[in-house]
N, C-alpha and C positions, 0 to 999 in steps of 0.2 A: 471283565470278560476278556478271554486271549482269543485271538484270532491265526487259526489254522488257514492260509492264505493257499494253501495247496497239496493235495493228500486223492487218493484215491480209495474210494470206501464204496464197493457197488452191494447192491440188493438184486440175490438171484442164486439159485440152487446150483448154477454151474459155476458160480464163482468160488474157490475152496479158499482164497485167502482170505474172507470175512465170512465164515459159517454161523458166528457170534457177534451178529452186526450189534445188535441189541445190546449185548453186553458192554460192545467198544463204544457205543453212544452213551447209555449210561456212566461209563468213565468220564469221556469225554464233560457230561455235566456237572458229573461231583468236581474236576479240572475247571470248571469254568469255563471250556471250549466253544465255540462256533467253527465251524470251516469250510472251503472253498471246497465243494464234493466236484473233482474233475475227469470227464470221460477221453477217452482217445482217438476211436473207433463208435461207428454208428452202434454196433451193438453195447461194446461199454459206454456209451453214452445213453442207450436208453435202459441200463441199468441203474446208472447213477442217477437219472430224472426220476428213478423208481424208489431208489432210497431217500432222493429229495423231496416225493411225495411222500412217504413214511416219516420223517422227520423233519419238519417246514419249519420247528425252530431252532434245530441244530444245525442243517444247511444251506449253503447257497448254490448254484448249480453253474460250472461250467464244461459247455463238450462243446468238440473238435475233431480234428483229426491230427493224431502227431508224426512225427518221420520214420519214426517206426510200422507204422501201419498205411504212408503211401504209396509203398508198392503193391498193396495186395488191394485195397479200397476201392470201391464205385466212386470217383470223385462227386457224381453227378449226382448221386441219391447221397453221400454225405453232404452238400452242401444243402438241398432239399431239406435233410432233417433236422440242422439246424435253424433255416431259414424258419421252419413248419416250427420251432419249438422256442422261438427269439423271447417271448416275451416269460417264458420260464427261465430264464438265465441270466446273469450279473456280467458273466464273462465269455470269448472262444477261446477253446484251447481243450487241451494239449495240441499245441501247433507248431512248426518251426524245423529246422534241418539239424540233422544228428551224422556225420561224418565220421564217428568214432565204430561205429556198428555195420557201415552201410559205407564201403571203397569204391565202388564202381561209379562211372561219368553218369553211365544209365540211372542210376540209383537218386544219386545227386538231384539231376536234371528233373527226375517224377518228383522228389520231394519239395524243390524248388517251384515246380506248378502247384501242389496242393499248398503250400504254404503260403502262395502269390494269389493264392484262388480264397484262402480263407481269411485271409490281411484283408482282400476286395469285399469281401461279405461283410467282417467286422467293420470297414468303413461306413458301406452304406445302412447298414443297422444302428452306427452308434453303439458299437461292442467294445468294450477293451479286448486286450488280448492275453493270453498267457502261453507264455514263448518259452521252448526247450533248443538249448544250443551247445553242442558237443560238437568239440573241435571243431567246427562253424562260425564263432565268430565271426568275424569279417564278416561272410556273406551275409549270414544273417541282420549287422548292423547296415551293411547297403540295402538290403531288401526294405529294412524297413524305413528307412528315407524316402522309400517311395511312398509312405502310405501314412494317413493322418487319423491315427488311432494310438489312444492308449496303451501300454505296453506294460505286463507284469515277466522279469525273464526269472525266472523261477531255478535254484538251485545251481546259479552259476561258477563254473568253475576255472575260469581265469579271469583273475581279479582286476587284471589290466584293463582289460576288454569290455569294464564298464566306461571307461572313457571313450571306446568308439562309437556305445550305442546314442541315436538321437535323443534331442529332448524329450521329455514325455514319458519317461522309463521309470519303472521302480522296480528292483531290485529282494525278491523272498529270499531270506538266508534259512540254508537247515540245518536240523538235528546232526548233521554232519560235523563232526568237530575234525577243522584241519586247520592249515595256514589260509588258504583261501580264503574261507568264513571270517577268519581275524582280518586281514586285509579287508576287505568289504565293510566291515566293521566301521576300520579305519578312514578309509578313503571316500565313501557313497556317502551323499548327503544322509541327514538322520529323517530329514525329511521323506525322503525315495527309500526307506527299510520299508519291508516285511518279513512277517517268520512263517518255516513252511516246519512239515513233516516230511513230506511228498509220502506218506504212507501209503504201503506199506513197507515201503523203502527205507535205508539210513537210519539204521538204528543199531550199532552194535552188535551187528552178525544176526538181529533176530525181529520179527516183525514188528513193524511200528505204527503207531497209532495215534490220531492227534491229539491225545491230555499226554504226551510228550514236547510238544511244542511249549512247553513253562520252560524246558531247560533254554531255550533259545534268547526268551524274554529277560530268564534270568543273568543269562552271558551278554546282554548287550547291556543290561544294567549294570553288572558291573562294570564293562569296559566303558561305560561312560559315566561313570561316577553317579549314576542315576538309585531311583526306587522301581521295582520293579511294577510300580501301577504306574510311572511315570511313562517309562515306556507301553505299557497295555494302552496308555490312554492316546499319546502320540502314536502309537500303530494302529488304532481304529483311525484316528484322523487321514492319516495314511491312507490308509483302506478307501477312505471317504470319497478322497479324492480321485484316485485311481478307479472306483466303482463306481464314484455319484453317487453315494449315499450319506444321508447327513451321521456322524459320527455319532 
């Protein structure tokens, strides 16, 4: 079984990017799939808890708020609805500071409270997290030196930048094929890998969906002389650990 570590797939008539949820879960199982159904916003989060009721053995469920969505959020009723829905969830997140979308000191400064505000939550729950970081590094790795929580940074894009963050980190690689992805490959313990989609992002110019996430299993087996159930099986382990659950 492969493990989609992070992909967005909501359940809901306003959402146009999955009209054919059914069909992309179906795939999904003839693929062998599970994956991490992750929200952003209070409203796509209580979309994704809606396709993770519909689907209880294809998904697991993480929501949050991410930087793209803390300028415009209630902080106070997003932290509320995760708090109200903790024991529905494996993970928080979409969370973390995006400086590549968002120039302003103002912009920064909000996303850096909600982020500081959702790190504090995941702590006293016992949450992991899952971390988005464009052109942020740095702050991002200080931020989270403050905070003694598990970390998934999902889809990262400077490959250096895994040596600032603290211990505790693992590291989703995607469908993404670039130098980055190879570097990470290379340099991130085998231990700290996971594969994402982020769907339905990264894919080729065209939407993506998680029984794509085999090509990722497949690229890390090769580049480590592996079988590709070798790595499925160390990426559940992976999983295991980073979620608490036993492999």
């Amino acid at each position: 079984m492969f493990l989609d570590a992070h992909c967005h797939l909501e359940r809901g008539k306003k959402h146009p990017l999955y009209p054919d949820l059914d069909a992309v879960v179906e795939r999904m199982r003839c693929a062998r799939v599970k994956a991490v159904n992750t929200g952003h916003n209070i409203e796509a989060n209580h979309r994704v808890l809606e396709a993770c009721a519909d689907y209880q053995n294809d998904f697991f469920a993480a929501i949050g708020t991410s930087p793209h969505d803390a300028g415009s959020c209630k902080l106070d009723d997003e932290l509320a609805y995760v708090r109200r829905n903790a024991r529905r969830i494996i993970a928080i997140g979409e969370i973390g500071l995006d400086y590549h979308y968002f120039k302003k000191d103002a912009e920064h400064k909000r996303q850096q409270a909600v982020f500081e505000a959702m790190l504090a939550l995941a702590e006293e729950l016992g949450k992991p997290v899952v971390v988005h970081s464009r052109e942020a590094e740095r702050e991002v790795a200080e931020t989270l030196k403050s905070f003694k929580v598990k970390v998934l940074l999902h889809c990262l894009q400077k490959p250096e930048a895994a040596k600032w963050m603290p211990e505790g980190c693992w590291f989703s690689l995607p469908t993404l094929k670039n130098d980055c992805r190879v570097k990470l490959i290379e340099t991130v313990p085998f231990e700290r890998l996971l594969a994402e989609t982020d769907s339905p992002f990264l894919w080729r110019g065209g939407r993506n969906e998680p029984a794509n996430v085999a090509e990722v299993y497949e690229t890390v087996a090769q580049a480590k002389g592996l079988g590709v159930g070798e790595v499925e099986g160390a990426f559940w382990r992976n999983a295991g650990e980073l979620f608490s659950w036993r492999a």
